[in-house]
N, C-alpha and C positions, 0 to 999 in steps of 0.2 A: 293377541291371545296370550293369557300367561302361561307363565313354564311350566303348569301343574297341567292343565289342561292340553298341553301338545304332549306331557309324556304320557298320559290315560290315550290319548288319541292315537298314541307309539303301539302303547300297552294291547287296548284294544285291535290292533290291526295285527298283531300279533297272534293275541287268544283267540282272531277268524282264523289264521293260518293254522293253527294247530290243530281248532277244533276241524277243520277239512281235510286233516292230517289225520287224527284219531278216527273219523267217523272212515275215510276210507280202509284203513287199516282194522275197522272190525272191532272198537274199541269204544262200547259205547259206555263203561263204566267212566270212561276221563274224558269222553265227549259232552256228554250232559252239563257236570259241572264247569269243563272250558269255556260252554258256549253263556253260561248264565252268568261268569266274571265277563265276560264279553261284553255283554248288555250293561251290564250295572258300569263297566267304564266307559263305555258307550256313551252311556245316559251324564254320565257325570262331566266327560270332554265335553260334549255339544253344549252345556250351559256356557262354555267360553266362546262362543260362537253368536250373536248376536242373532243371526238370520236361522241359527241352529235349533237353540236352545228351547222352542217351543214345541221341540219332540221327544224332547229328555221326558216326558212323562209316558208317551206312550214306547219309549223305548225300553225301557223299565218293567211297562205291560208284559215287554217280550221276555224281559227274564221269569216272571212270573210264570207265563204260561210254557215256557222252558220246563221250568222246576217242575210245574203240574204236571209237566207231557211223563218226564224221566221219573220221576218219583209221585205216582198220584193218592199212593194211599197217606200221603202226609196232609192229603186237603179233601180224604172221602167221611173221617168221622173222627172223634177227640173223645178217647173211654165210652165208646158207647155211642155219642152223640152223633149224628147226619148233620156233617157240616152245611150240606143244602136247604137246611132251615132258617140257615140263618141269612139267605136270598132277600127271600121277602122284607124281612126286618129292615136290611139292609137299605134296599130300595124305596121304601117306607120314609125313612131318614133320607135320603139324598131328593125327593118327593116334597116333604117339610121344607128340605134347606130351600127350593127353588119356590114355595111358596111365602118363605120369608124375605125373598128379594123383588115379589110380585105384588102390584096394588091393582086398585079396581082400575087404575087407571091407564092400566097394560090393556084395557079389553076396549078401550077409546078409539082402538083403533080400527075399529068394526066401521065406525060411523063415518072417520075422516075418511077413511080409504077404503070404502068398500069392494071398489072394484079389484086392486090388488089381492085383498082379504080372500075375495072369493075367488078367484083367480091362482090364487098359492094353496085353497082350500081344496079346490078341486084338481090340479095335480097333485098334491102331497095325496091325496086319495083314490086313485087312479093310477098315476105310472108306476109307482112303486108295488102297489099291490098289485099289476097285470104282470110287469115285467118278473117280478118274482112267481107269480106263477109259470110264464112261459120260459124260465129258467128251471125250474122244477122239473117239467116236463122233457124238456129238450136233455138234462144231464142224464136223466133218468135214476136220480138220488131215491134209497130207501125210502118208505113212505113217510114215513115221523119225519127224517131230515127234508124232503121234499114241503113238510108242510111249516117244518120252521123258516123255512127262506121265504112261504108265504106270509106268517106270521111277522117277519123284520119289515116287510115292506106294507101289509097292513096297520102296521103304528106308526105313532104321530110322531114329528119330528123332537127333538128333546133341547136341553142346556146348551149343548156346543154346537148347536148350531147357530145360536144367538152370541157365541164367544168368536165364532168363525165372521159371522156378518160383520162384529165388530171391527175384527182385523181387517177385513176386506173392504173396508172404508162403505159397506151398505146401508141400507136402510134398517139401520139398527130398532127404531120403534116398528115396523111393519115385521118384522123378524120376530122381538118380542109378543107380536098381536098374534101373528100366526101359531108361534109354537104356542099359547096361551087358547088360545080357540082350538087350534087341531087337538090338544091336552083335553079339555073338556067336551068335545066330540067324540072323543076315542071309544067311551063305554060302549056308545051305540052303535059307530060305523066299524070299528077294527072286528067287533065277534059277526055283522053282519057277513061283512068282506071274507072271515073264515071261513063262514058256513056256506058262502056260493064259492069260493075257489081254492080251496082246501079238506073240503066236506069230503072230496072222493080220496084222500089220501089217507086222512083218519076221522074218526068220531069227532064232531064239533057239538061241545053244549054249549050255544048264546049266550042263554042264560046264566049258567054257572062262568064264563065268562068274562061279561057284563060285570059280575059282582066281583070278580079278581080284578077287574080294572080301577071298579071303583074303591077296592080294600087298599089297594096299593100306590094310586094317584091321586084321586080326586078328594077323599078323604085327610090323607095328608098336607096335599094342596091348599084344601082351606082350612086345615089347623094352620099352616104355615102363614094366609092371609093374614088369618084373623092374630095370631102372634104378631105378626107385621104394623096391624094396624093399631093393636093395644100399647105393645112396646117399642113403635119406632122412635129410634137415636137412644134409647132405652141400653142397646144389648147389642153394642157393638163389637163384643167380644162373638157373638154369635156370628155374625156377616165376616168378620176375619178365621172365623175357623169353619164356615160350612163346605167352602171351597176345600178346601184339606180333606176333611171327612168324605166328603162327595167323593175326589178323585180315589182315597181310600178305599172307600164302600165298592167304588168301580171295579178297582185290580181284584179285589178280596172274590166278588161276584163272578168276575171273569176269571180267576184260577181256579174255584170250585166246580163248575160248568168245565173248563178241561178237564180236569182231574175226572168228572165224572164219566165225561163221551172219550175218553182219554184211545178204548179202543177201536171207535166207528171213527175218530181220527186218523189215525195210524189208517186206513185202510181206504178213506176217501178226501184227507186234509188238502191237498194242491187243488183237487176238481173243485171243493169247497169253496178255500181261499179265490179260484179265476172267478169260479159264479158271485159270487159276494160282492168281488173287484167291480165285474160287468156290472152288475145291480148297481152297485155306487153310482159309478164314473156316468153312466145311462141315464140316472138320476137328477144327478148334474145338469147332461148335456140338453136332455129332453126339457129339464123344468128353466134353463135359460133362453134357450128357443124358442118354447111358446110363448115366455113373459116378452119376448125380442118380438113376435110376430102381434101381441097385442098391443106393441108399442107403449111400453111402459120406459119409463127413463132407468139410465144404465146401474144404477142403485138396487132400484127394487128388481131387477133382473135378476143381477150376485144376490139379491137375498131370497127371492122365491128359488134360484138353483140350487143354493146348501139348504134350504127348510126343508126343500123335496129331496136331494142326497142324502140330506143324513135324518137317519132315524134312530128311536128311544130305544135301543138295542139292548137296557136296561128291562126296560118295560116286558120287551118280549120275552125276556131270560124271566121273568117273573111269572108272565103266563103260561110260557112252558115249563114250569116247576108245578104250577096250580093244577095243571092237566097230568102232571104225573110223568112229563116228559123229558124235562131239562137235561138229562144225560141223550137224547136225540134230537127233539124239537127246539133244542136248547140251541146249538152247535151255532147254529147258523148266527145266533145276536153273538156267542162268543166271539165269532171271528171280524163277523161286521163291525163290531163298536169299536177296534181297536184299528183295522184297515179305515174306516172312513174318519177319523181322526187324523191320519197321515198324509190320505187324502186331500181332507176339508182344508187344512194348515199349510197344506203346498197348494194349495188353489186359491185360500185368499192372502199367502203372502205372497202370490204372482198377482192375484188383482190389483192387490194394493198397489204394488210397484208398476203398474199398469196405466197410463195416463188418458183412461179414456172416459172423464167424469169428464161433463158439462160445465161451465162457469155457473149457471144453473144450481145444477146440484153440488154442485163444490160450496156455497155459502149456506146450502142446508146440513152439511157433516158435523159442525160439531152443534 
């Protein structure tokens, strides 16, 4: 580890002590900003850390939504303008980027492996949408936040769940099938899923919708195809910067959304952050168990357990902005997309490191 990085690592373990110093002393004006040099050296030390280094992004997240917690009117509007317009856009673009790394040939995997397909198709649509409702229920969250934790677990799983398979030595093509199918399913099954187990918490239109899933995914998705298929090896300036802009698009979405719900935060964030935790980790454990009980080999297991833990937490911040909710229905993908990232990254660098692949499936990895 070099000597830049153990003194950020000095530095940082320092601005935690203070900022636990300030915050008990009642000093929230030099606690905010402590805690947000904190993170940013945080994030900067762990890149010298090899096993570290792939949470420098979402530690960063954390300075972000610091800033938004302490200071939210710097990300509620710009002369006038509602910074939460620019959600949609946002996710529109990072939508594009993952359709420009998509071919018809991601959806092949319907035929090779049906059984798995339909197997990760039907937990990704099931456990997460029950267990977020019987989470709802049980905290007894406001009804807009009770319906956004619905909302996380009714959508489809997204990109990093397919970056996580990778790491975790999975079934990287059956990962891509899935999140590419449950993507193009979502119009139908996620407004359906609202309207029977969300319906009693707030007003659900399908319909209206339907058509926010399809403005904001599937529309972009195949501009993105069809880019892909016009211009491949074309615009490889594109493929080296969508990943950039994505991770971008992501922070930018997730500090507007605090900044928005910044005071139903303050007043319910811990119960939030445990329900969120349990929805992941449940996620997880439920969707490796059943792929274990249908006897699938140990591959597609770790990849049907992240496709169903993590979901498009994007997507959801998208639909609860279309509903008119994103400062409550919103909440719940803020906190989700950034926890199951930290998650997903400690789970498949313990698979990895994990020796329990087949000789089998060990000559099908790369």
């Amino acid at each position: 580890m070099k000597t830049i990085y153990k003194f950020l690592l000095i530095i940082s373990g320092l601005l935690l002590f203070l900022t636990m110093a300030f915050y008990l002393l009642g000093a929230p004006d030099w606690t905010g900003p402590s805690l947000v040099v904190f993170f940013i050296c945080l994030a900067i030390a762990v890149r010298g850390v090899d096993s570290l280094k792939g949470f420098s992004y979402t530690i960063l997240i954390g300075a972000a939504v610091t800033i938004s917690m302490y200071y939210p009117f710097l990300f509620l509007e710009v002369r006038g303008y509602p910074l939460k317009n620019l959600i949609v856009p946002l996710l529109q673009i990072i939508m594009f980027g993952m359709g420009t790394t998509m071919s018809i040939k991601d959806f092949a995997g319907v035929i090779k492996m049906p059984k798995a397909v339909l197997a990760g198709m039907f937990c990704q649509f099931t456990i997460m949408p029950f267990i977020g409702f019987g989470l709802a229920k049980s905290f007894g969250f406001p009804a807009e936040i009770a319906a956004g934790i619905i909302l996380v677990g009714s959508s489809p799983s997204g990109l990093a769940s397919n970056v996580m398979s990778f790491i975790a030595k999975a079934n990287l093509a059956l990962s891509v099938t899935l999140t590419a199918v449950a993507t193009l399913m979502a119009p139908f099954i996620t407004p359906a899923l609202m309207q029977w187990l969300a319906g009693e918490f707030i007003p659900i239109d399908p319909w209206a919708m339907m058509w926010s899933i399809v403005k904001i995914v599937i529309i972009p998705i195949i501009g993105g195809l069809l880019f892909n298929k016009i211009f491949h090896g074309k615009a490889k300036w594109l493929d080296n910067a969508m990943p950039m802009v994505s991770m971008i698009s992501i922070g930018i979405i997730i500090t507007i959304i605090t900044a928005a719900g910044r005071d139903s935060l303050m007043s319910i964030g811990m119960l939030l952050i445990l329900a969120c935790l349990i929805h992941n980790v449940l996620g997880y454990t439920l969707g490796y168990s059943i792929s274990k009980l249908l006897k699938f080999d140990e591959r597609s297991c770790r990849t049907i357990a992240l496709e169903v833990g993590m979901q498009n937490a994007g997507l959801a911040s998208g639909i609860a902005l279309e509903m008119g909710k994103v400062a409550t229905a919103g909440l719940a993908a803020a906190v989700f997309g950034p926890l199951m990232n930290i998650t997903g990254s400690s789970l498949a660098t313990w698979w990895r490191s994990k020796n329990k692949i087949s000789e089998d499936d060990k000559e099908n990895i790369d």
